[in-house]
C-alpha positions in Angstrom: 6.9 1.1 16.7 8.3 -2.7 16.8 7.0 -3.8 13.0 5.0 -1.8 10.4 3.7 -4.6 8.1 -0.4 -3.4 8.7 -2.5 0.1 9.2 -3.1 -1.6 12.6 0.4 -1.1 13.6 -0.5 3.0 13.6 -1.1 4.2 17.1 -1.9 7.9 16.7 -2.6 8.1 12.7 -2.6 12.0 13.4 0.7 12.1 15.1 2.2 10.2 12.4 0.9 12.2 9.4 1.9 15.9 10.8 5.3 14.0 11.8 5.2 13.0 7.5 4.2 16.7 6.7 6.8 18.4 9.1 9.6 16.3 7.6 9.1 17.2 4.0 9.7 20.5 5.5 13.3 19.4 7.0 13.9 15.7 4.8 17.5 15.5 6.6 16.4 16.3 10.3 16.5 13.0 11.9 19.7 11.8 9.8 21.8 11.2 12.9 19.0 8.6 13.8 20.0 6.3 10.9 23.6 6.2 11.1 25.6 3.4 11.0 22.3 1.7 10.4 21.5 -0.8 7.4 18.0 -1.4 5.8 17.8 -4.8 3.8 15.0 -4.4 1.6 14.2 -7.8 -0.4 11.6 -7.9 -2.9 9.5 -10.8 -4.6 7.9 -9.1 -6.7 8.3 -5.5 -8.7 8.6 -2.2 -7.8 9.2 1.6 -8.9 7.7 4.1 -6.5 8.1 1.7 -3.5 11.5 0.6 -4.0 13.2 4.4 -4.8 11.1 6.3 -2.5 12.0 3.9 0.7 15.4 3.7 -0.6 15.0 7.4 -0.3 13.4 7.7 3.2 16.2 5.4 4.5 19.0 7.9 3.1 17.4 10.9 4.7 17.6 9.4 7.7 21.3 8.5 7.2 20.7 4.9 6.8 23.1 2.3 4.4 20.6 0.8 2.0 21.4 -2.9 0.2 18.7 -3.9 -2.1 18.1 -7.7 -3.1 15.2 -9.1 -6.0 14.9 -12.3 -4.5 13.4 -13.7 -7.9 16.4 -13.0 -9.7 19.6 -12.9 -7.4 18.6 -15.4 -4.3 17.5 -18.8 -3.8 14.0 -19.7 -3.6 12.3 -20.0 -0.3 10.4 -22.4 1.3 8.3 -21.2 4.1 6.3 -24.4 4.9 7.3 -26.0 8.4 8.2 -29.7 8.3 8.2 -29.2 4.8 10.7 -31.7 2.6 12.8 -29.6 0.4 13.1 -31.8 -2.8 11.7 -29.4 -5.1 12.7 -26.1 -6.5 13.0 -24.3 -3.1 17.1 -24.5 -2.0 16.9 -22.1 1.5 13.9 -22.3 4.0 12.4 -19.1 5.5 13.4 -20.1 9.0 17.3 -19.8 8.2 17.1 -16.8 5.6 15.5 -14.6 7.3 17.6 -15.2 10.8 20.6 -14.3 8.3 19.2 -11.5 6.6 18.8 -10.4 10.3 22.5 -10.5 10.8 23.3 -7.9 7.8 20.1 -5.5 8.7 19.1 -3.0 11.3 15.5 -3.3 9.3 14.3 -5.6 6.9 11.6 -4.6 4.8 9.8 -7.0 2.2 7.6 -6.5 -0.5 5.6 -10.1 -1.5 2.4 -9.4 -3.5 -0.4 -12.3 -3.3 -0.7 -15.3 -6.1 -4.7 -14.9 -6.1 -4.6 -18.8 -6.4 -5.4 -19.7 -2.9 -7.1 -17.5 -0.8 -6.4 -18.6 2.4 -2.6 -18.8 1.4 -2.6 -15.1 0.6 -4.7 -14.2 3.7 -2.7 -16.2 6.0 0.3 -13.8 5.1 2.8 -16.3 4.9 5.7 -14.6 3.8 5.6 -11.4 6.0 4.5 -13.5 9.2 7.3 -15.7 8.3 9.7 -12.9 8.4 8.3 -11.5 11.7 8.6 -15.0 13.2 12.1 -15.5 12.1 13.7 -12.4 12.1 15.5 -10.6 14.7 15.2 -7.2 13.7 11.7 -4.6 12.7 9.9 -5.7 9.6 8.4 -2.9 7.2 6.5 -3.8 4.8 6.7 -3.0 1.0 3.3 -4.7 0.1 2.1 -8.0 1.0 -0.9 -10.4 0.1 -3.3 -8.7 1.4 -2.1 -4.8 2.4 0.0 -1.7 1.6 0.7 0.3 4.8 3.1 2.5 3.1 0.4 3.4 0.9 -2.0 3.7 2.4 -0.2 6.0 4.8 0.7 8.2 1.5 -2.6 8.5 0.8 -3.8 9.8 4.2 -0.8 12.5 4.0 -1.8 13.5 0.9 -5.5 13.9 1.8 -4.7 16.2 5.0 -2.2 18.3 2.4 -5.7 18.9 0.3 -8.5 18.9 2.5 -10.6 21.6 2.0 -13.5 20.3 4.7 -13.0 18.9 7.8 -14.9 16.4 7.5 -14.7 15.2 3.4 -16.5 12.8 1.8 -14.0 9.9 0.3 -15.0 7.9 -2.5 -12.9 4.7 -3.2 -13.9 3.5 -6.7 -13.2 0.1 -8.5 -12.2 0.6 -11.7 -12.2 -2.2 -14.9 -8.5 -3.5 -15.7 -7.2 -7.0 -18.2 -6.0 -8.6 -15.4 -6.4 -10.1 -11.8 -5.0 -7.4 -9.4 -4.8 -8.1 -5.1 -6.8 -6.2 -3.3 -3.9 -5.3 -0.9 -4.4 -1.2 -1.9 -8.0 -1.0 -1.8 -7.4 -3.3 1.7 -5.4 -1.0 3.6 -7.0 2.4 2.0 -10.7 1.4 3.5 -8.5 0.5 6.7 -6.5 4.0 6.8 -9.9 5.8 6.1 -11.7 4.6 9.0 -9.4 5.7 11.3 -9.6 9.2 10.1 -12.5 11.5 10.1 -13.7 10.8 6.7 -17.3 9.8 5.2 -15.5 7.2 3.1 -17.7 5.1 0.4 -16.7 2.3 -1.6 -18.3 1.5 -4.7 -17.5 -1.0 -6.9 -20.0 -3.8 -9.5 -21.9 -6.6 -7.6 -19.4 -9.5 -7.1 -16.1 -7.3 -6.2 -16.9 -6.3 -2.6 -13.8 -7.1 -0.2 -13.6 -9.1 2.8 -16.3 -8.0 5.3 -13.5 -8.1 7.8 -11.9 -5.1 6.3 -15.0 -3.5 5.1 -16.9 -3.7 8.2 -19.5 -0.9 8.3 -18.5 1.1 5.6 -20.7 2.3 3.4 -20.9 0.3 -0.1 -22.3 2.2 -2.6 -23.0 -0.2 -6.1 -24.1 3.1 -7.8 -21.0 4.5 -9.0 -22.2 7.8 -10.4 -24.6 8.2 -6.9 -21.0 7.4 -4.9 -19.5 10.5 -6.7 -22.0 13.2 -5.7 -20.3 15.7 -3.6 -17.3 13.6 -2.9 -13.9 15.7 -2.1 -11.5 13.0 -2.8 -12.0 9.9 -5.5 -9.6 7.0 -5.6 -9.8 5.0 -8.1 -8.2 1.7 -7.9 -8.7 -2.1 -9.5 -9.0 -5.4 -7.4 -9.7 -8.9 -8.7 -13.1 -10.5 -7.2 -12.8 -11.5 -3.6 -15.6 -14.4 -3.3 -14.4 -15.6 -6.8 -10.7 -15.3 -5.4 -8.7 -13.7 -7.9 -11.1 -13.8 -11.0 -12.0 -11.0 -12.8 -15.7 -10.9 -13.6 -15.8 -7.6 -15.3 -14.0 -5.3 -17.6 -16.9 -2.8 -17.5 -15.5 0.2 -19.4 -18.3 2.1 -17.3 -16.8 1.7 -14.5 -13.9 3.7 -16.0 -13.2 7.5 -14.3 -14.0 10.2 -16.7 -14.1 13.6 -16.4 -18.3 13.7 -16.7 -18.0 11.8 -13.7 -16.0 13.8 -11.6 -18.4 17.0 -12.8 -20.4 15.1 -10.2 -18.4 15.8 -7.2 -17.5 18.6 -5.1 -14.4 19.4 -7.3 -12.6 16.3 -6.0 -9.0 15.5 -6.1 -8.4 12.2 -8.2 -6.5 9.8 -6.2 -4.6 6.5 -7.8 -1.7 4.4 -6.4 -0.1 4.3 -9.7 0.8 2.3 -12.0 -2.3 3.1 -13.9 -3.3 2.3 -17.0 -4.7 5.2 -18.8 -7.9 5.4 -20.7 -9.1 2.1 -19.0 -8.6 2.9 -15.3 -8.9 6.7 -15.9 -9.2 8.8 -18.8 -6.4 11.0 -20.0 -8.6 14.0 -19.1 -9.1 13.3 -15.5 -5.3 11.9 -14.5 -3.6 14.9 -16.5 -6.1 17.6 -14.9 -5.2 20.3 -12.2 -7.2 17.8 -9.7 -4.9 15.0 -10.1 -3.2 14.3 -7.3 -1.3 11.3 -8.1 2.1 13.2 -8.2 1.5 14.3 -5.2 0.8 10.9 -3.6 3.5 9.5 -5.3 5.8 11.5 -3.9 4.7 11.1 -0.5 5.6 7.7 -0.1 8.9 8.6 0.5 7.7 10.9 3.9 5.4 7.9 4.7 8.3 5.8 4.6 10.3 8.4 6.5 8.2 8.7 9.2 7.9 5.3 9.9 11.4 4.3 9.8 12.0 6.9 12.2 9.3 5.3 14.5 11.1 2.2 14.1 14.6 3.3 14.5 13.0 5.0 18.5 12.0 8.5 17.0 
C-alpha cells in the first residue's frame, strides 16, 4: 500500500479487516516493523479519537510519533500554483510538504472541508497537494470529502458483530445545528459496497450525496421503512450536498430513538462520535447494550494499525 488517503486504496477489504481483528489479539506483533521509523501527523483541524488512536497504532508498531496542529504552531499554507503570496499564507504547500518529507517515514494529515466551495473541497486540495509534494506515504486523518480510517473501523466493527452473513445496513441522517461534511457518510456508503451488505441510506429529500459515491445504492427517504429488519444502523449528520454546505433541516424526527430501533432486527447502533446526544441519538439508544460506538471507537486504532503496517511493507 503506497498512500491510504481513500476506501479505494483497499485492495482485499477482507484481508485487511481479519489482519485488524488478528492484531487486537497480538497489538505489539509487528513492532519490529516500525522501528527507527517516524510518523508526522499534521492536523488542520481537530481531533480526539483520530489523533490518540493513530498515535496509538504507530507506537504498537514501534514507530517515533511527532505531532503538529498546523493552525496553531505552523505557518499558514498556500496550496495554489502560481499563486502570489501577499496575503496571510507565509509557506507554500510545494516546499512544506517536501520538508515535512525530510523528518517523516509517513505523513499523515487530517484537513476537514470549508463547505464554502464545493469544487474546492471535492478537488481535495490539501491531501492531493501532499501526495504531489511529498516524498514519503500519505495516510489520511480525514479530508474534504472522506474518512478511510473510519470507515475501515466501522467495517471491523461490523464483522466483530455480525450475526448474518449477509446483514442489512442502514446508514441514517440524523438532524444537527450546524453544517457538517459529508466525508463519514462518503466513505461508509463507499466501505459498504465493497462488502457483502444490503446497505440503505436514508436521509429527508434535499440531503442525498454525490451520485458518484452513492451510485446504485438503495435510497430509502422513509426512515422508519429503512429500519425494518436492519442488523446494523449508523446514524450520522451531513450538511446538504446540492445546497453545498447548508443545512435545510433540523427535523427532530429524524432523530434515533429507541421506538425506532424496536423496528429492526435487534440492530447494533453505529455513530462515528462526537455525537450530540438527545438530537443525533437519544440517551436511550447510545447508552443501550446495542451500542456499539465504544466498540468502534476503539477500533480505529487496529484500523490504523493495519494500515500502517501495509504501508511500512507488511
Amino acid at each position: 500500500m503506497k498512500n491510504y488517503t481513500r476506501v479505494a486504496d483497499i485492495t482485499n477489504l477482507n484481508e485487511l479487516v481479519q489482519s485488524a481483528i488478528e492484531l487486537k489479539k497480538e497489538p505489539y506483533a509487528l513492532q519490529a516493523l516500525g522501528k527507527n521509523k517516524t510518523l508526522v501527523m499534521l492536523f488542520f483541524n481537530p481531533s480526539l479519537r483520530t489523533r490518540l488512536s493513530t498515535e496509538k497504532a504507530a507506537l504498537h508498531l514501534g514507530m517515533h510519533v511527532i505531532t503538529m496542529n498546523i493552525s496553531s504552531d505552523g505557518w499558514i499554507l498556500e496550496f495554489e500554483d502560481g499563486s502570489i503570496m501577499e496575503n496571510t499564507a507565509a509557506e507554500h504547500v510545494k516546499e512544506a510538504a517536501q520538508v515535512v518529507s525530510q523528518y517523516a517515514d509517513v505523513i499523515a494529515v487530517r484537513a476537514f472541508a470549508q463547505l464554502k466551495n464545493q469544487q474546492d473541497d471535492y478537488e481535495e486540495k490539501v491531501i492531493k497537494a501532499f501526495i504531489k509534494y511529498a516524498s514519503v506515504p500519505i495516510l489520511s486523518l480525514e479530508s474534504a470529502t472522506g474518512h478511510p480510517l473510519q470507515a475501515l473501523a466501522d467495517a471491523i466493527t461490523i464483522k466483530e458483530h455480525l450475526s448474518s452473513p449477509k446483514p442489512k445496513v442502514v446508514l441514517t441522517w440524523a438532524p444537527h445545528p450546524k453544517a457538517l461534511p459529508q466525508a463519514v457518510a462518503n466513505s461508509f456508503v463507499e466501505m459498504m459496497q465493497k462488502m457483502d451488505v444490503e446497505l440503505v441510506i436514508t436521509h429527508p429529500k434535499g440531503y442525498e450525496l454525490s451520485p458518484d459515491i452513492v451510485k446504485e445504492s438503495r435510497v430509502e427517504y422513509d426512515q422508519d421503512k429503512a429500519f425494518e429488519q436492519a442488523d446494523f444502523v449508523y446514524a450520522k449528520n451531513w450538511s446538504a450536498f446540492e445546497s453545498y454546505g447548508k443545512v435545510l433541516s433540523v427535523d427532530r424526527n429524524w432523530t434515533v430513538t429507541a421506538a425506532k430501533m424496536e423496528k429492526t432486527n435487534s440492530a447494533k447502533f453505529m455513530h462515528c462520535l462526537p455525537v450530540r446526544r438527545n438530537v443525533v441519538v437519544e440517551d436511550a439508544v447510545l447508552d443501550s447494550d446495542y451500542s456499539v460506538v465504544i466498540d468502534q471507537a476503539n477500533n480505529r486504532t487496529y484500523a490504523a494499525q493495519v494500515v500502517l503496517s501495509k504501508i511500512l511493507g507488511a
